[in-house]
C-alpha positions in Angstrom: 93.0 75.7 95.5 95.0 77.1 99.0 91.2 77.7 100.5 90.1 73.9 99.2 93.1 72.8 101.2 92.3 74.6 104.2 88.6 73.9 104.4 89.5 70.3 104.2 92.0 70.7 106.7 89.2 71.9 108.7 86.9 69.1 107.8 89.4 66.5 108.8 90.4 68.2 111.9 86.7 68.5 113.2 86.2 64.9 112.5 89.7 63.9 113.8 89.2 65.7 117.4 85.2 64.5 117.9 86.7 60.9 119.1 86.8 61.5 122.7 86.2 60.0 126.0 87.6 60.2 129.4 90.6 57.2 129.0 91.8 58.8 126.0 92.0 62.4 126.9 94.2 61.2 129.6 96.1 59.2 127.5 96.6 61.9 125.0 97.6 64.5 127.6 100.0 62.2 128.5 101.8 61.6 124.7 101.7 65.3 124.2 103.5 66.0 127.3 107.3 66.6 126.7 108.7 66.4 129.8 106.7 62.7 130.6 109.5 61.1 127.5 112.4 62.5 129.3 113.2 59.2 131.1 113.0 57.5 127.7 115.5 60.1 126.3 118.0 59.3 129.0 117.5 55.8 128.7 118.0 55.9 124.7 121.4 58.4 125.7 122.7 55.2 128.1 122.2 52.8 125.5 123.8 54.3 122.9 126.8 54.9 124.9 127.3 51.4 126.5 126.6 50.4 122.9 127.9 52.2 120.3 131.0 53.7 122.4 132.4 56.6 119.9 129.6 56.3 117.4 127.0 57.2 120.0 129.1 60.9 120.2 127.6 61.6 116.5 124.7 60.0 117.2 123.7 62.0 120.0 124.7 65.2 118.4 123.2 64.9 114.8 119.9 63.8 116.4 120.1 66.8 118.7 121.1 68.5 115.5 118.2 67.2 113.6 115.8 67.4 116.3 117.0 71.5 116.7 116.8 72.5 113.4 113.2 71.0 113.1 111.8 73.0 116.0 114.0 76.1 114.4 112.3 75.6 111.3 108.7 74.9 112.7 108.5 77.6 116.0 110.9 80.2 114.4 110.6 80.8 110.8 107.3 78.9 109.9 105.0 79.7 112.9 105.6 83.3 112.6 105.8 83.9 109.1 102.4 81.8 108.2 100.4 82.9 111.3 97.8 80.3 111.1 95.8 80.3 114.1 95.7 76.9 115.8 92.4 75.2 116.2 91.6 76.5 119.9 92.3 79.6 118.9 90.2 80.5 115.8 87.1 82.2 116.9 85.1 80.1 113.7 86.0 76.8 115.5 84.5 77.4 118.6 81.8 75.1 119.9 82.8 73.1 117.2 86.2 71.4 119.5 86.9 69.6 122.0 90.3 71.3 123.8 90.9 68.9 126.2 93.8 70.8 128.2 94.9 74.0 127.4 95.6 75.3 124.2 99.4 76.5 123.3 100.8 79.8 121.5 98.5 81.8 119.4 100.3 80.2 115.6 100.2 76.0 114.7 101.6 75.9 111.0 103.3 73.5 111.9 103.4 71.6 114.4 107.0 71.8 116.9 105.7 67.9 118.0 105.8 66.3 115.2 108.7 67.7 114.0 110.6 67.1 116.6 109.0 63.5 117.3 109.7 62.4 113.7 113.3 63.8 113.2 114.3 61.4 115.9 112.4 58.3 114.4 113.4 59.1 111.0 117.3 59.7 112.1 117.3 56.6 114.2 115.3 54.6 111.4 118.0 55.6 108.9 121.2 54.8 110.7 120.6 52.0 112.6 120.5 48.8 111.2 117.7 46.4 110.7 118.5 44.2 113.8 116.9 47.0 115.3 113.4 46.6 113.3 111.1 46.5 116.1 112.6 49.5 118.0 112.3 51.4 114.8 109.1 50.5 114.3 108.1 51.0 118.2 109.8 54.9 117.4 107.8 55.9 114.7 104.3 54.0 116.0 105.7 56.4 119.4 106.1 59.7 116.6 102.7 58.8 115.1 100.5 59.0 118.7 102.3 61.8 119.8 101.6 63.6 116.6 97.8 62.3 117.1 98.0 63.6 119.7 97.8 67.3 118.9 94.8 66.8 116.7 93.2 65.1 119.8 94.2 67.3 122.0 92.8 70.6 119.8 95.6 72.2 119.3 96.5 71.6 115.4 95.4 70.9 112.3 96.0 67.5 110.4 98.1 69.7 108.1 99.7 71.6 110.7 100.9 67.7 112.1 101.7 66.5 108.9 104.1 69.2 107.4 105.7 69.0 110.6 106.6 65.5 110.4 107.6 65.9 107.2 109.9 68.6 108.1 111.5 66.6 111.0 111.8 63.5 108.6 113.6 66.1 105.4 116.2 67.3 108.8 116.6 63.9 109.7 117.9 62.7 106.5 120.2 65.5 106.1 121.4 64.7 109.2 122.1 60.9 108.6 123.7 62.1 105.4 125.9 63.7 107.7 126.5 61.3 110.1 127.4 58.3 107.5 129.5 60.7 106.1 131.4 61.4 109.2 131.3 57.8 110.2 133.5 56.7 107.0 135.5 60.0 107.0 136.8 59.6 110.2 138.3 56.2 112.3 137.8 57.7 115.6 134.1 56.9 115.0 135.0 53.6 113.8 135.9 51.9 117.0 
């Protein structure tokens, strides 16, 4: 059964990362890269504080918290325990692959991206209201490329992408458990 998964893992992958071309490799490097969605962070930071005042304190933290404890879970405990070697690594894909830019650590199961990308749609999604439907939508269409991405890109497996979000989406609801619960506890947080 575990080797059905994986050779369809494979499948998918091969068939995922073969849609390239020149507009798209660039706009996939792009998603992937971290440091390009640091203006959007800070923007996000500044709204929540001219909006939500006190609230935007446990906001912050709990998505930091959720977002943490994702890439904990995915690039310390998971990554070394399973070993999987990502896609531009394993020595049965090659030729097979397109590895548009570089290629990462050595392990992908799972992916530190999508984690991280979906604990902050799926904390948002669940605490803010639905006046704020299109952002919430715009955040997890945002988590969805950049999880793409890293098939595109060569450097995971569908599975690898999809565990992760799934991971970042389990932290993100503990973390909005937390957060409602703190909210009602406590009046500071309800001014």
């Amino acid at each position: 059964m575990v080797e059905t998964l994986k050779q369809l893992d494979r499948d998918l992958f091969i068939q995922l990362n073969e849609m390239h071309g020149p507009f798209w490799d660039a706009v996939m490097v792009f998603m992937s890269d971290k440091y390009v969605w640091i203006p959007f962070y800070l923007a996000l930071i500044g709204y929540l504080v001219w909006r939500y005042r006190r609230k935007s304190i446990l906001m912050i933290l709990l998505v930091l918290v959720a977002i943490g404890l994702s890439d904990f879970v995915a690039s310390g405990i998971m990554k070394p325990y399973f070993m999987r070697l990502r896609p531009c690594h394993d020595p049965t894909l090659t030729g097979l692959i397109n590895i548009v830019e570089g290629c990462g650590g050595k392990f992908g199961f799972i992916s530190s991206h999508a984690a991280n990308t979906f604990a902050l749609a799926a904390f948002f999604n669940l605490i803010l209201s639905d006046r704020y439907f299109i952002f919430k939508i715009l955040l997890v269409v945002w988590a969805v490329i950049v999880t793409y991405s890293r098939i595109y890109l060569g450097v995971h497996f569908p599975g690898d992408v999809l565990l992760g979000a799934l991971l970042g989406m389990l932290m993100a609801y503990l973390c909005s458990l937390m957060y409602t619960r703190l909210v009602n506890k406590y009046t500071y947080f309800q001014r």
